[in-house]
C-alpha positions in Angstrom: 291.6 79.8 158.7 291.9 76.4 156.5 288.3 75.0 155.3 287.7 72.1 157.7 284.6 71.2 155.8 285.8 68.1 153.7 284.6 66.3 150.9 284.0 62.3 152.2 286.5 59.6 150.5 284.0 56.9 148.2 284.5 54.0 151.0 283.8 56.0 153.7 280.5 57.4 152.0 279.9 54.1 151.4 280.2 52.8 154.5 277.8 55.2 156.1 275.3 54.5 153.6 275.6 50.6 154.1 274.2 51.5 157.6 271.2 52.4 156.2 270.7 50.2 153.2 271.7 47.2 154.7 270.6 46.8 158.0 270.9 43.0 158.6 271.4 39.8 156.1 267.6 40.0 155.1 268.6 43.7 153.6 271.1 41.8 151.4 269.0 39.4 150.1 266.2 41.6 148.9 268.7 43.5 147.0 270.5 40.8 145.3 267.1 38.9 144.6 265.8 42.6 143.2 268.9 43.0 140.8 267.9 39.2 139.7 264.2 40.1 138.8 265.5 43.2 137.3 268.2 41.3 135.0 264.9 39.3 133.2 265.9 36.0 134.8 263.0 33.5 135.2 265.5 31.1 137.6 266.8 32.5 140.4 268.2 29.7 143.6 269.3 31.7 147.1 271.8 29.8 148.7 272.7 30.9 153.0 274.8 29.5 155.8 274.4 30.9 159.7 271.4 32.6 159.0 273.6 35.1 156.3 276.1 35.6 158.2 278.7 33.6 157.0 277.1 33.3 153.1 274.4 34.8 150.5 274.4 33.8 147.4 272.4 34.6 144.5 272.3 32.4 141.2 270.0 33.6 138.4 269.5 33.5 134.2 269.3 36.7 133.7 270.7 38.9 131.6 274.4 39.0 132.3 276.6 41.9 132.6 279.9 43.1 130.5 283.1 43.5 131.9 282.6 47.3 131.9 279.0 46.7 133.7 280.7 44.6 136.3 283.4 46.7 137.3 280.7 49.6 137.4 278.1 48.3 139.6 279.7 48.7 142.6 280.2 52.4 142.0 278.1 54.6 144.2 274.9 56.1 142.2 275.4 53.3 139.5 272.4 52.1 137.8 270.7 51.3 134.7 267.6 51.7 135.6 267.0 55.6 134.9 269.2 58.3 133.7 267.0 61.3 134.2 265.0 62.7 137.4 261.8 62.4 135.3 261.9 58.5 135.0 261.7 58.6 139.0 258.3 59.0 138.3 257.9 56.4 135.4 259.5 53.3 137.3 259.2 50.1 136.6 261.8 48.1 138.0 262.7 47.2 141.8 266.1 49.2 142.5 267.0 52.7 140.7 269.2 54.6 143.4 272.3 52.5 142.9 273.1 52.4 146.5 273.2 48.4 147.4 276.4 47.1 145.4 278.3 49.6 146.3 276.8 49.5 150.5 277.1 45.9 150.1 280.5 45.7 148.6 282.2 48.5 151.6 281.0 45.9 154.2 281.9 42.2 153.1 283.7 40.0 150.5 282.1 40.2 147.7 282.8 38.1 144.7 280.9 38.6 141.6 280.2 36.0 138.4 278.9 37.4 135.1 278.2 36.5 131.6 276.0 37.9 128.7 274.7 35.6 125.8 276.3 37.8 123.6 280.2 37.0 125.1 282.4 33.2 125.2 284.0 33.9 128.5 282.5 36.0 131.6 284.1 38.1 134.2 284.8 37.3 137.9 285.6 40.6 140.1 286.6 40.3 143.6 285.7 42.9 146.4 286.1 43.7 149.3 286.2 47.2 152.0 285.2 48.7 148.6 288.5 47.8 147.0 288.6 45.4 143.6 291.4 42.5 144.9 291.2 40.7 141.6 289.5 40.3 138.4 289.8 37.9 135.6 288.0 36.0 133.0 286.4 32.7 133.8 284.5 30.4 131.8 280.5 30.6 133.7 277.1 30.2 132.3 274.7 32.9 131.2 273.3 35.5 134.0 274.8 36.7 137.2 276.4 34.8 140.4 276.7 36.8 143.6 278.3 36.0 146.4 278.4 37.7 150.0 281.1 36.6 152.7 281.7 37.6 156.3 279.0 40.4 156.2 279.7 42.9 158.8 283.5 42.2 158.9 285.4 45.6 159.4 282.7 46.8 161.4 282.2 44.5 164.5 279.7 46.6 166.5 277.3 46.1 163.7 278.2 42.5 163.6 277.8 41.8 167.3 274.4 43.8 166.6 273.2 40.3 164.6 270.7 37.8 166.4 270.8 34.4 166.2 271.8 32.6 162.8 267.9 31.4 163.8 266.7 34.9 163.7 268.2 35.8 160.8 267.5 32.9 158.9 263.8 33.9 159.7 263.8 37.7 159.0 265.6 36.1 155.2 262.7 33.3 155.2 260.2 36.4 155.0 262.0 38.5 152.8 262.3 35.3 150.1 258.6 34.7 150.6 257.7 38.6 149.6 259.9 38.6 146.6 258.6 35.1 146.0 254.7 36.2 146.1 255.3 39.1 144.2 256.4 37.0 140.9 254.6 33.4 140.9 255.9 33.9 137.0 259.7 33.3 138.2 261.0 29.5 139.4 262.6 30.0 142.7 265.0 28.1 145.0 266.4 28.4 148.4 268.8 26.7 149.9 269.6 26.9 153.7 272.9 25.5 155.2 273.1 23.0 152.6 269.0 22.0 153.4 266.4 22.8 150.4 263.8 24.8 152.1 261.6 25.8 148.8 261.5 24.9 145.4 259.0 27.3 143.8 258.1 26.3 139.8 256.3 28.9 137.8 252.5 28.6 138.2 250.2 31.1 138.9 249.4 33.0 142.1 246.7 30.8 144.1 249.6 27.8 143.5 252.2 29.7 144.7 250.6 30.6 147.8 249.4 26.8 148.3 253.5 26.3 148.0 254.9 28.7 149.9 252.0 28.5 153.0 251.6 24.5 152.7 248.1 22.9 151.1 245.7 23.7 153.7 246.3 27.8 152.3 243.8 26.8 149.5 240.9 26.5 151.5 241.3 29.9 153.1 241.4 32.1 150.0 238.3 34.1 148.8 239.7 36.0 145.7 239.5 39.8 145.3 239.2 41.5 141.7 237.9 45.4 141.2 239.3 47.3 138.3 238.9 50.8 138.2 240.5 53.5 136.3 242.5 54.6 139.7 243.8 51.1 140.4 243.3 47.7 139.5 243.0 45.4 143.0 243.4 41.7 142.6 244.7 38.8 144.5 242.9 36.9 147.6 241.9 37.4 151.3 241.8 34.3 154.2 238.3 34.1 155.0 237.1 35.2 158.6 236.8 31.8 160.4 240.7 31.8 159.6 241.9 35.0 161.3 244.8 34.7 164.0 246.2 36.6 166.3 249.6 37.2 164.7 249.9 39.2 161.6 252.1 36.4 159.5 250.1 35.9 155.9 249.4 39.7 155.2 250.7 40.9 152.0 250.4 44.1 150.0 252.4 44.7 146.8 251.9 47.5 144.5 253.2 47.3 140.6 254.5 44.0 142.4 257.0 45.8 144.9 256.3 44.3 148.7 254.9 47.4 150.8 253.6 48.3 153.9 251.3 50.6 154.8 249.4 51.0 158.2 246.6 53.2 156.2 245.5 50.5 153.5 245.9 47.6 156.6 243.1 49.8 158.1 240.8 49.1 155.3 241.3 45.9 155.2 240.2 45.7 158.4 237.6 47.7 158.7 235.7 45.8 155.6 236.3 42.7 157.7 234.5 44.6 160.7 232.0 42.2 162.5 233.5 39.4 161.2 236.5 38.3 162.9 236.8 38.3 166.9 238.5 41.1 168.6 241.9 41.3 168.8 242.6 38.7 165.7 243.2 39.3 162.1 242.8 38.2 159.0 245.2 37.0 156.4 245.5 38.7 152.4 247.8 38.9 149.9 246.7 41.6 147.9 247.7 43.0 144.3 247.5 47.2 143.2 248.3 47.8 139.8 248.6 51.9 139.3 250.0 54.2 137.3 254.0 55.1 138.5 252.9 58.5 138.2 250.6 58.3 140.8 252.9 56.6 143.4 256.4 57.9 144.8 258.7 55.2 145.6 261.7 57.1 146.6 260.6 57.6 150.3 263.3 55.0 152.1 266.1 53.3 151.0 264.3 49.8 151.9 261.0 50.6 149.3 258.4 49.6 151.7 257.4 52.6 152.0 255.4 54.4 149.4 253.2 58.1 148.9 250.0 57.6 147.2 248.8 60.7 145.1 244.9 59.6 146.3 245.0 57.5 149.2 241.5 58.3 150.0 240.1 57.2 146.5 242.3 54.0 147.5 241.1 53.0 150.8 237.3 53.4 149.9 237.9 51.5 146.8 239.9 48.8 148.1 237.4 48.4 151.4 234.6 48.1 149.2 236.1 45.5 146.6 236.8 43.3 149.9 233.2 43.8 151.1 232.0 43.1 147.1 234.0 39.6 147.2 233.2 38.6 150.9 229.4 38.8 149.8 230.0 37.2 146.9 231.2 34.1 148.3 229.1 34.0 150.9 231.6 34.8 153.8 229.6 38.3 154.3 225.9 38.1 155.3 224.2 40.2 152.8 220.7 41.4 151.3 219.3 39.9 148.9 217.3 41.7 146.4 216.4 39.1 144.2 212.2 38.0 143.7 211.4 34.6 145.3 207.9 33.5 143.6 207.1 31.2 146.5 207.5 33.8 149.3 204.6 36.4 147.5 201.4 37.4 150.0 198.9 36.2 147.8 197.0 39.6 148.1 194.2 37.9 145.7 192.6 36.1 148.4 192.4 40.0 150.0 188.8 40.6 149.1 187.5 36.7 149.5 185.4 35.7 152.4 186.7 32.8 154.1 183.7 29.5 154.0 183.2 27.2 157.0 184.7 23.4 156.2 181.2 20.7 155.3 181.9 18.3 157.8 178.7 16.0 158.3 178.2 14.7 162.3 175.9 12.5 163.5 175.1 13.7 167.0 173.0 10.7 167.6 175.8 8.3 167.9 176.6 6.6 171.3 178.9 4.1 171.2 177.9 2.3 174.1 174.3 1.5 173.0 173.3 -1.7 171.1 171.9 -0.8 167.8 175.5 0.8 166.3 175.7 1.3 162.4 178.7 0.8 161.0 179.8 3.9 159.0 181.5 1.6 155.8 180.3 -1.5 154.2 182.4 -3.8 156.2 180.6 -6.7 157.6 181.9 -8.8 160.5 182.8 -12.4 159.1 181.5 -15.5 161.1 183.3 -18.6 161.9 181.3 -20.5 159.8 182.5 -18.3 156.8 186.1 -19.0 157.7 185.5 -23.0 157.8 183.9 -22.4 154.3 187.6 -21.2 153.1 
């Protein structure tokens, strides 16, 4: 009997993968603006149309990529991020599995513009269903220009599968403003069917929450700082009295990755028990610096997702720096230990008899009899004394 067990050809393997790697526009977006952060550029302008349906483009001042490095990207398991298992555990930059080029490429057009600082001319490479159309040299400036077309095309179930260009434009809004939180040190643009929806300068974190949240943000942030040999926690919380009932402004980011995780949410909230009404809660856009070795990234293909080595060493620590900076700025009620002077029992007057007040009365006064002495001095003028004046 022939072997019917076959060995997949690279675009279908990559097609299947794109299924899970990029589930929507919003998938492609947080891969591209990755690869940017990842490529050392501090300018980096995101550019849709129909909610990223019809366009996503990425513009950045990065690094650049040779013509060898351009043409290789898109090959499955292509990265420079590590070259050995070990360094799985040593990470430090957004993407190592070399999955989203290559997903990306087997499901759109893809056109790709590249130049290092070290080269005159740059390469342009053309894509699309996995197969190069055309390549040539073009004259472009310094970094890397990405652009998506007609996501979805050869696969029209997962295309009718799409919301709304609304919908989508929202689910991309979110995924610009984690990127965007994550590095206040990069300038960021985004441009949405021609509109300008944020421009982001470099400024430090409180700024770049007061810019991507609007100005009444700056109020609402208590900040939060604990370092410990575990982890260092920093950042800021929303102060009770500003808890909602939707869960839009909660943030956490770990070595600056976007994450989410239902176990440290629970600390959060239980710190802000007592607080905050039922049923609402409160906003943060916290910041865990650890170790790589401590944390596994490689759970999911999206990287939201993340296994702590102690998570119980976490949660009490980060519960109790929320509860150390919610008393500190007097959002918390607290005890306070601290001597008042003016509030001592004066236990010296313990052993002292208390004396009866010297108040003089003259129980022979009636003031309805003739013969009244006046108490003071004052003696009643006549009329003749005031004709005398």
């Amino acid at each position: 009997m022939a072997g019917v067990i076959k060995l997949l050809p690279d675009h279908v393997a990559n097609q299947i993968a794109a299924g899970e790697v990029v589930q929507r526009p919003a998938s492609v977006v947080k891969e591209l603006l990755e690869n940017a952060i990842d490529a050392g550029a501090d300018q980096i302008k995101l550019i849709i149309k129909d909610g990223g349906k019809t366009l996503i483009q990425v513009v950045d001042n990065g690094c650049g990529m040779s013509t060898t490095d351009a043409r290789m990207c898109f090959e499955r398991h292509a990265t420079s991020k590590l070259t050995t298992a070990e360094e799985l555990y040593a990470l430090k930059t957004k993407g190592f599995r070399g999955e989203a080029l290559a997903s990306i490429g087997a499901i759109a057009h893809v056109e790709l513009q590249t130049r290092t600082q070290e080269e005159e001319v740059g390469t342009q490479i053309r894509i699309a269903g996995s197969e190069v159309t055309d390549q040539q040299a073009i004259a472009t400036p310094k970094g890397t220009a990405i652009l998506v077309k007609n996501l979805f095309y050869n696969i029209p179930a997962r295309r009718n599968f799409l919301k709304s260009p609304q919908v989508e434009s929202r689910h991309i809004t979110d995924e610009f403003h984690r990127v965007a939180l994550a590095h206040p040190e990069i300038a960021f643009q985004y441009y949405s069917n021609g509109s300008e929806l944020f421009q982001l300068p470099k400024t430090n974190l409180r700024k770049r929450i007061v810019h991507v949240f609007g100005s009444k943000t700056n109020e609402k942030l208590v900040p939060v700082t604990e370092d410990t040999q575990l982890v260092k926690v920093g950042g800021f919380i929303c102060k009770p009295a500003f808890a909602k009932k939707s869960r839009g402004e909660q943030f956490f980011f770990v070595n600056n990755r976007f994450i989410k995780s239902p176990y440290l949410h629970h600390a959060v909230m239980n710190a802000f028990e007592g607080l905050i009404k039922p049923n609402t809660f409160p906003g943060y856009f916290l910041y865990l610096e650890m170790e790589p070795s401590a944390i596994d990234v490689n759970i999911h293909p999206t990287k939201t997702e993340i296994k702590f080595h102690d998570d119980h060493s976490l949660y009490a620590i980060l519960r109790s720096a929320l509860k150390h900076s919610l008393g500190q700025f007097n959002v918390a009620p607290v005890l306070d230990f601290e001597k008042d002077p003016n509030l001592d029992t004066p236990y010296a007057y313990r052993q002292k008899s208390a004396q009866s007040p010297a108040v003089e009365v003259d129980r022979g006064f009636n003031p309805f009899s003739g013969n009244v002495k006046s108490a003071s001095g004052f003696k009643k003028v006549t009329k003749d004394a005031w004709e005398a004046l």
